[in-house]
N, C-alpha and C positions, 0 to 999 in steps of 0.2 A: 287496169281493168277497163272494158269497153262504157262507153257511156249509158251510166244508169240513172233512172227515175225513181225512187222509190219512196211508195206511200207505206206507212205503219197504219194500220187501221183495225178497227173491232170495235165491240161493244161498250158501252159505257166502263170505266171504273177496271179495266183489264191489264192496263196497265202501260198502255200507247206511248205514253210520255217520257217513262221511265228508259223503256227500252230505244225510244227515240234518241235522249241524249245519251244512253251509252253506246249508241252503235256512231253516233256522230262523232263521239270523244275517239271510235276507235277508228276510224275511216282519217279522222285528222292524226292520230297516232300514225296512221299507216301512209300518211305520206300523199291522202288522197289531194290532187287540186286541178282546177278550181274548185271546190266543194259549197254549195247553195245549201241552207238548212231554211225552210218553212212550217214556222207555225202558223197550221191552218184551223187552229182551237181558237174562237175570240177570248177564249179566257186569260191565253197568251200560255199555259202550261210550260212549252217546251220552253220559251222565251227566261221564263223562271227557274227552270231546270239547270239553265247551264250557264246562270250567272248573269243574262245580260237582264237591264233595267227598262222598265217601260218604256218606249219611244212612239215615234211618227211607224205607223201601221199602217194598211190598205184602207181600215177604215176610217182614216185621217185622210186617204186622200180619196174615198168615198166622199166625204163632207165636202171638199174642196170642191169638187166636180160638180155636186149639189148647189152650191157657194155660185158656181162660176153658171149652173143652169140658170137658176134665179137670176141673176144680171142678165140674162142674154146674151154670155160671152159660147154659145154652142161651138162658135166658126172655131175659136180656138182649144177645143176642147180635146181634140186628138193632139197635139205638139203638147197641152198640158198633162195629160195622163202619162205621156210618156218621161216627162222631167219630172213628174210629182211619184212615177215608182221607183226613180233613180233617188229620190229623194228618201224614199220610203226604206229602201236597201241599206242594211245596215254592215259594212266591211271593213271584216279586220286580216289580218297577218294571215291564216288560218282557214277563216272560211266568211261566208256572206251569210245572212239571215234577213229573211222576210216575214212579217207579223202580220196576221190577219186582224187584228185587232177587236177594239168594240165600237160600235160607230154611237154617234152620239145625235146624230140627226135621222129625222122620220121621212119614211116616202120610199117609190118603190125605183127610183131613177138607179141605174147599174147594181144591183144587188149585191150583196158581195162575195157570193160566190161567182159570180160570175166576173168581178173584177179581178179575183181568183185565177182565173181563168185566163182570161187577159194581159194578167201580169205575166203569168207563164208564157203564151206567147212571146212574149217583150222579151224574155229575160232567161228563161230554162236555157237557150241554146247557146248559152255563153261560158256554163259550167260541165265539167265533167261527169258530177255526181251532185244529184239532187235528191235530200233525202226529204220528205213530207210528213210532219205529223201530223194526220189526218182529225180532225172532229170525229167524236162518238155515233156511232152509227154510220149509215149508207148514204148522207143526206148529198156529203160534197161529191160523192160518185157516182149517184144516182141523178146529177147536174150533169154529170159529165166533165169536172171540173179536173178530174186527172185521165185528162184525155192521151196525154204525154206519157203517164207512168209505163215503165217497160215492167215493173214489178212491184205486187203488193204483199207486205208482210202482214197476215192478219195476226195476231196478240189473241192468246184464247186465255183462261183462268181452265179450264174445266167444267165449266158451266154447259149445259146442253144448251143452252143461248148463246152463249159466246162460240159453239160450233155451227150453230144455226145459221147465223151471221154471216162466219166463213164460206159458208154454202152460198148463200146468195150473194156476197161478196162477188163470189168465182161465176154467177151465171152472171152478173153486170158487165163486169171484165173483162171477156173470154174475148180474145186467145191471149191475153198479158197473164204472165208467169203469177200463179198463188201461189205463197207459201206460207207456214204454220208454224209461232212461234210460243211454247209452252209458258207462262208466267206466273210462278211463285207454287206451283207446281214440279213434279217428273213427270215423266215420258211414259212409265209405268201407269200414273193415277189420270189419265187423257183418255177420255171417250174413243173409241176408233176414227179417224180420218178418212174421206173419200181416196181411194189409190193415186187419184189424179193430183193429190196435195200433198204437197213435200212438207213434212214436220223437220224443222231445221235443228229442233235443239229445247232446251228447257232452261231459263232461267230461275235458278233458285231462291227462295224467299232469302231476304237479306235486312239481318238489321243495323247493318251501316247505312242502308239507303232509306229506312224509316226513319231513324234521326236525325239524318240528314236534311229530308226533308219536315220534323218538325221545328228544324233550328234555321229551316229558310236556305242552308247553304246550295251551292253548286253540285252534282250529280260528279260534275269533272273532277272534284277537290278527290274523291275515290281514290284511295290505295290503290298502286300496281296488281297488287297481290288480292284483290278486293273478288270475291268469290261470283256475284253476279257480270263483275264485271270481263271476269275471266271468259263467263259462258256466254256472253255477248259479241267476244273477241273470234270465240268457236264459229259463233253462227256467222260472223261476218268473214271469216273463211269458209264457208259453204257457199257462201252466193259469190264467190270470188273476191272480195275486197281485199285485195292483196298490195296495194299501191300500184 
């Protein structure tokens, strides 16, 4: 496939995370590489979703940067943001992940989205596919912080909120590809869509993925044969992920 950016985005509680690590499980099923996975949730969600354990995040090297303002080490401070996000980069066999993390120092020196942003500069154009699970809401877009993404999947429930969302998702954006992805829902029980927004598909409520996530496990441990996971497979042959 050509080279994609892709942010998951929508409203609170829709389901962003979910759909994140199964389309990641199925982009690495299919052979995709280099493949980038960003979680851009300080709560780390995706990070927790697919198994990997808290580490060095953006905003570890927020603090650092903060660390080295306080000293009056500025002059070095471009050569160190770029050793301190290779640092932050987490690489395996498979694919890379970057954590936005949670910062633990006050002040308003590089924000983090904005180092967000930055990192991407450094580091998007090294991978073939970049997939982003975005924070709830407009916050990191309305920063301009996936300035990169060639394509947003917004995550709807059904909610006239969560289509609200879509809608000004798609005026922030414009002209990067919207699309519309139904979650724990059908395609049947979905408010109508603007014509301009492609509904890719419907992931069904699933309580293999509820257990899963009350027992803490990985999203990836998923049966083959696991039924949300099937319809995630769908949608990621609609947007091409074909390897």
């Amino acid at each position: 496939m050509e080279k994609e950016v892709i942010a998951v985005c929508g409203k609170g509680g829709v389901g962003k995370t979910v759909f994140s690590a199964l389309l990641s499980r199925t982009l690495i099923d299919a052979g995709i590489r280099p493949l980038l996975l960003i979680d851009a949730d300080p709560v780390g969600g995706l990070t927790a979703a697919i198994g990997e354990g808290p580490g060095y995040s953006l905003a570890g090297v927020r603090d650092q940067l903060i660390a080295s303002a306080r000293r009056k080490e500025a002059a070095d401070m471009a050569n160190q943001l770029e050793y301190l996000l290779l640092e932050a980069l987490v690489e395996r066999d498979n694919y890379s992940l970057l954590a936005m993390g949670h910062s633990a120092e006050k002040g308003c020196f590089c924000p983090a989205n904005e180092l967000l942003r930055s990192s991407m500069d450094h580091i998007v154009s090294k991978f073939s596919v970049v997939l982003i699970d975005a924070e709830a809401g407009i916050e990191q877009i309305n920063r301009d912080v996936t300035h990169h993404v060639t394509r947003v999947i917004c995550i709807l429930d059904g909610s006239q909120r969560s289509i609200d969302t879509v809608l000004l998702i798609a005026k922030m954006v414009d002209p990067v590809r919207v699309s519309a992805v139904a979650n724990r829902l059908t395609v049947k029980d979905l408010n109508q869509l603007p014509e301009d927004i492609e509904l890719l598909g419907s992931v069904p409520e699933n309580e293999a993925i509820r257990k899963f996530d009350r027992e803490g496990r990985s999203l990836w441990e998923l049966p083959e044969d696991n039924e949300a996971l099937r319809a995630v497979r769908s949608i990621a042959l609609a947007i091409g992920c074909e390897g």
